[in-house]
NUMI-718582 format. One line per field, with one value per residue (C-alpha): residue in one letter; x negated, y negated, z negated; residue number from 1. Coordinates in nm, 4 decimals. Example, Ala and Ser with C-alpha at 12.3 -4.5 7.8 and 13.67 -1.06 7.14 Angstrom:
<atoms>
type A, S
xx -1.2300, -1.3670
yy 0.4500, 0.1060
zz -0.7800, -0.7140
seq 1, 2
</atoms>
This chain:
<atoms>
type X, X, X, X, X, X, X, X, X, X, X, X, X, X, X, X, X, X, X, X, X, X, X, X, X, X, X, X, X, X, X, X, X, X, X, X, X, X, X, X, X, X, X, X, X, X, X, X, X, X, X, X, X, X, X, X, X, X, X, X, X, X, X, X, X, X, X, X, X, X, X, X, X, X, X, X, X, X, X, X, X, X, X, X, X, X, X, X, X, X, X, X, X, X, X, X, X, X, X, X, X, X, X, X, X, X, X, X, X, X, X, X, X, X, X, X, X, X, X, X, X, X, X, X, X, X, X, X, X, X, X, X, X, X, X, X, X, X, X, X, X, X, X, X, X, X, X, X, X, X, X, X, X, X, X, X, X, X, X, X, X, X, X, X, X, X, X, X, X, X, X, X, X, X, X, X, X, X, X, X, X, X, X, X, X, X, X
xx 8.2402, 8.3005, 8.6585, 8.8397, 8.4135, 8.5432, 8.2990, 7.9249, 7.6556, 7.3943, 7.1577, 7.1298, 7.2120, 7.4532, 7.1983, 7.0073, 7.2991, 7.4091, 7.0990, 7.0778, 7.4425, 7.4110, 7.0708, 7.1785, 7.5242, 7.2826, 7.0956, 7.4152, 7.5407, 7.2066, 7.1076, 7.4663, 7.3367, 7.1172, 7.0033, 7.0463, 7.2038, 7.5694, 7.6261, 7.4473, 7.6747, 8.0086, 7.9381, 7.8032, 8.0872, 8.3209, 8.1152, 8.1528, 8.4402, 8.6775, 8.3817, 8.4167, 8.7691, 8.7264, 8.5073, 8.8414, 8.9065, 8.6429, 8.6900, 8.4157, 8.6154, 8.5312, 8.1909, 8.0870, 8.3011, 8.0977, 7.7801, 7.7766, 7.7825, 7.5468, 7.2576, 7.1563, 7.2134, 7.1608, 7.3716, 7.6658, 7.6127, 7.6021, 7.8811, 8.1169, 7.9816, 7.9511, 8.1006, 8.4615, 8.5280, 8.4732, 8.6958, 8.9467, 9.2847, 9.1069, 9.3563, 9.0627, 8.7816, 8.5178, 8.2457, 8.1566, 7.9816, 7.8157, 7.5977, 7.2676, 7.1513, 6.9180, 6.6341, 6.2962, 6.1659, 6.3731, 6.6887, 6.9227, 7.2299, 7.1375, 7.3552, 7.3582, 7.6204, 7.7622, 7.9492, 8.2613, 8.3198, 7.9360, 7.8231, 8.0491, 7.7959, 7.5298, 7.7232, 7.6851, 7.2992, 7.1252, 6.7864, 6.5154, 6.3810, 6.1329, 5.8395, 5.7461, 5.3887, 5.3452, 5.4415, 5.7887, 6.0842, 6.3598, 6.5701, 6.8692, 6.8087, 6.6752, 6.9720, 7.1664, 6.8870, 6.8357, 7.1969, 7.2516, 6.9304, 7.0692, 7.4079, 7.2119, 7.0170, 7.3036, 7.5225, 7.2600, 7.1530, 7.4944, 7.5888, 7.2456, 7.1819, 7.5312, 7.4249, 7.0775, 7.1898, 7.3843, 7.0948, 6.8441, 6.9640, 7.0271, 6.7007, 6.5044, 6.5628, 6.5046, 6.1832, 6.1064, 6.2074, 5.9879, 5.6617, 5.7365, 5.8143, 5.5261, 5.2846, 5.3324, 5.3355, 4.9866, 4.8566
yy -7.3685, -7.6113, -7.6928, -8.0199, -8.1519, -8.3069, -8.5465, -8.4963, -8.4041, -8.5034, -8.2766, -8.5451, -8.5841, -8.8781, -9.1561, -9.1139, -9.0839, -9.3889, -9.5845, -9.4640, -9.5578, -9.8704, -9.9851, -9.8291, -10.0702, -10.3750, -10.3154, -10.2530, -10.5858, -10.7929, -10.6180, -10.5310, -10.1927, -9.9796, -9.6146, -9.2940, -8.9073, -8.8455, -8.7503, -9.0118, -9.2541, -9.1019, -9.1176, -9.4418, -9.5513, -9.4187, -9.6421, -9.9499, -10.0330, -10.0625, -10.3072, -10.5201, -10.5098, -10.6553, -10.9525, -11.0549, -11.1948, -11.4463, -11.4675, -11.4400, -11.0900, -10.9549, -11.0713, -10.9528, -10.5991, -10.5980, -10.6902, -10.3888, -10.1740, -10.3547, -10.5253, -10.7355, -11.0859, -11.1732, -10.8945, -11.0324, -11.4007, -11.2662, -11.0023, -11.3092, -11.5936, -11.4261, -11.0804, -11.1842, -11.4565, -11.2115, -10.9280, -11.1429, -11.0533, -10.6752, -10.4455, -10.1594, -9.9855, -10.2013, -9.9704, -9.7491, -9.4852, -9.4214, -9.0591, -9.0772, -8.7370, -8.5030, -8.5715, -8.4436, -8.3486, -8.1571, -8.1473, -8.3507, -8.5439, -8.8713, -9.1995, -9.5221, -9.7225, -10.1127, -10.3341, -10.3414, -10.7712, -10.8718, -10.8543, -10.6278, -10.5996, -10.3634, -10.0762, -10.0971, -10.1231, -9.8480, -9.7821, -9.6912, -9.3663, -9.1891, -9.0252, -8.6685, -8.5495, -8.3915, -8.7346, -8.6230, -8.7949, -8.6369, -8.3495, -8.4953, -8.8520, -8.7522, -8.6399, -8.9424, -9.1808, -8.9750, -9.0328, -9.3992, -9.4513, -9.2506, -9.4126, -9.8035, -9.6657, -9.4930, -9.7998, -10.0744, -9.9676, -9.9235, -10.2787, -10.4002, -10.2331, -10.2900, -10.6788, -10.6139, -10.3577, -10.7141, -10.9817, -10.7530, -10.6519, -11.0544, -11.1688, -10.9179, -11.0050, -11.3886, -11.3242, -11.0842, -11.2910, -11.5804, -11.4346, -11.3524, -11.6572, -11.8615, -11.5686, -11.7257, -12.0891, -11.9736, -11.8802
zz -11.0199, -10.7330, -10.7612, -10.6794, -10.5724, -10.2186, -10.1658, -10.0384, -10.2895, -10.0257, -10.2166, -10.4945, -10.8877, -10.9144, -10.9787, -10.7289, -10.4588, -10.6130, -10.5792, -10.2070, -10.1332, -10.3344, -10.0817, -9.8094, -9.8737, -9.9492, -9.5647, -9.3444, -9.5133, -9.4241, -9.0964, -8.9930, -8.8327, -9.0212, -8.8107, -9.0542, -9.0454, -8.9716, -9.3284, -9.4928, -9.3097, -9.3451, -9.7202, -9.6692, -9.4869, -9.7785, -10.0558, -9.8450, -9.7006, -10.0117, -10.1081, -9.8107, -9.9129, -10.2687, -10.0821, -9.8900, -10.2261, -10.3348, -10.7066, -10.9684, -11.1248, -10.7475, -10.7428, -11.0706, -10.9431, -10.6022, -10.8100, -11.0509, -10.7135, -10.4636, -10.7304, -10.4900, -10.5057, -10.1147, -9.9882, -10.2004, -10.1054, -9.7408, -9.7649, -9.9385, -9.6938, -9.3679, -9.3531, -9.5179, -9.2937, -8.9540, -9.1454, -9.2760, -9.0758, -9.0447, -9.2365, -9.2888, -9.0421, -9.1164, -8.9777, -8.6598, -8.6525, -8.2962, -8.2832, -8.1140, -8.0944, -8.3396, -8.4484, -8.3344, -8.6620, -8.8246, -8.5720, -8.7761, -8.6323, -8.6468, -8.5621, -8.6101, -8.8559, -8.7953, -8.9258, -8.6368, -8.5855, -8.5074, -8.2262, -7.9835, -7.7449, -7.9862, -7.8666, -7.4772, -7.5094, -7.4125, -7.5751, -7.3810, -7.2893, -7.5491, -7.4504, -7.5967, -7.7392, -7.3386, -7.1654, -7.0673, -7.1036, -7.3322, -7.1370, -7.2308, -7.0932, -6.7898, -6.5643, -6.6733, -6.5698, -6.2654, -6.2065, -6.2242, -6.0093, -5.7413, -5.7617, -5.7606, -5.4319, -5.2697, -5.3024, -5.2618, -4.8662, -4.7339, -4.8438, -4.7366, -4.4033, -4.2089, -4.2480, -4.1645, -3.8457, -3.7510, -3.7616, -3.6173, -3.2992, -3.2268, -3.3541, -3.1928, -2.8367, -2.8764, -3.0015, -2.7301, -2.4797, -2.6235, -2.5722, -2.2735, -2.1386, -2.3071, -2.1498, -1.8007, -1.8520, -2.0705, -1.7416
seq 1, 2, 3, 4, 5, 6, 7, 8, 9, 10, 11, 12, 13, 14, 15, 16, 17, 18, 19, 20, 21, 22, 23, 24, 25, 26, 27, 28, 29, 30, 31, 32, 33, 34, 35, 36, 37, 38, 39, 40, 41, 42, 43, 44, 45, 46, 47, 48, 49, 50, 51, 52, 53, 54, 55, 56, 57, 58, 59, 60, 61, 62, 63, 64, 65, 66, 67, 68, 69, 70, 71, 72, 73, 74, 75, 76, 77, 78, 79, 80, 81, 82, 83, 84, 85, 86, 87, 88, 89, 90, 91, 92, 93, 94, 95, 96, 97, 98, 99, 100, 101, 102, 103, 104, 105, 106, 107, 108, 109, 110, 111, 112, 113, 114, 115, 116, 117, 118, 119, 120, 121, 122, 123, 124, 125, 126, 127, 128, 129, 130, 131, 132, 133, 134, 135, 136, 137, 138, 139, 140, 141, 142, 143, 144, 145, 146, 147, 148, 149, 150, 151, 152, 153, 154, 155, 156, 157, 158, 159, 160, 161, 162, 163, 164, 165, 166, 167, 168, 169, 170, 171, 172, 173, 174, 175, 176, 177, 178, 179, 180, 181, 182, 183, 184, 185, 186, 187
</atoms>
């Protein structure tokens, strides 16, 4: 029976979902943004954040606690230097969780998981355009590439040409005029 089993099995036994939370933990902690499935992170998200919670606290009872999830002595010394300082006055929502799309293999939801406080600006970057097996772009990048290039060359004339129209028209004449009159005196 599968009563009161809330929490994602991922299609693991227990130690091995707990090995895969436990590294998974160590690399979002050292690379601050690690690229996985949608499920994988929620649960993810679930195992780490009331760890990043115990570093607030930098005492050796929540070291040896943190230690006896993550096994990894760098991630702690980071997560304890580094990541408790930039979370400090955060009351909770350590992570994000920004969706990217499925993927090409076997169609599943992918997304990419961060630590919220570094670097803000992670999240505006786009990534560029992937190219298929037939040289294509992806069908769901293209009309929103198409889109901004048209908006870019739609505004970019009309603010270029009206001061262009302007010079033009009064440069035009002078040099007209100039070889005309230097034509004469040539002769």
């Amino acid at each position: 029976m599968r009563h009161n089993k809330k929490f994602n099995h991922l299609s693991r036994t227990a130690s091995h979902r707990a090995a895969m939370l436990s590294n998974m933990a160590c690399s979002l902690i050292k690379h601050k943004r690690i690229t996985t499935t949608v499920a994988k992170a929620k649960a993810l998200r679930k195992y780490v954040e009331p760890i990043i919670t115990k570093s607030k606290n930098d005492t050796t009872h929540s070291r040896r606690v943190v230690f006896s999830y993550l096994q990894d002595k760098e991630a702690i010394k980071e997560l304890f230097k580094e990541v408790s300082e930039k979370i400090g006055g955060r009351p909770g929502g350590y992570t994000r969780i920004i969706k990217l799309g499925q993927r090409q293999d076997d169609g599943a939801e992918m997304c990419f998981i961060e630590l919220v406080d570094f670097d803000e600006n992670m999240a505006k970057t786009e990534k560029k355009a992937r190219r298929t097996r037939r040289g294509g772009r992806r069908a769901a990048e293209k009309p929103a590439e198409e889109v901004k290039a048209a908006e870019e060359v739609a505004e970019a004339p009309a603010e270029e040409a009206a001061p262009a129209a302007e010079e033009a028209p009064a440069e035009a004449p002078a040099e007209e005029a100039a070889p005309a009159e230097e034509a004469p005196a040539a002769e």
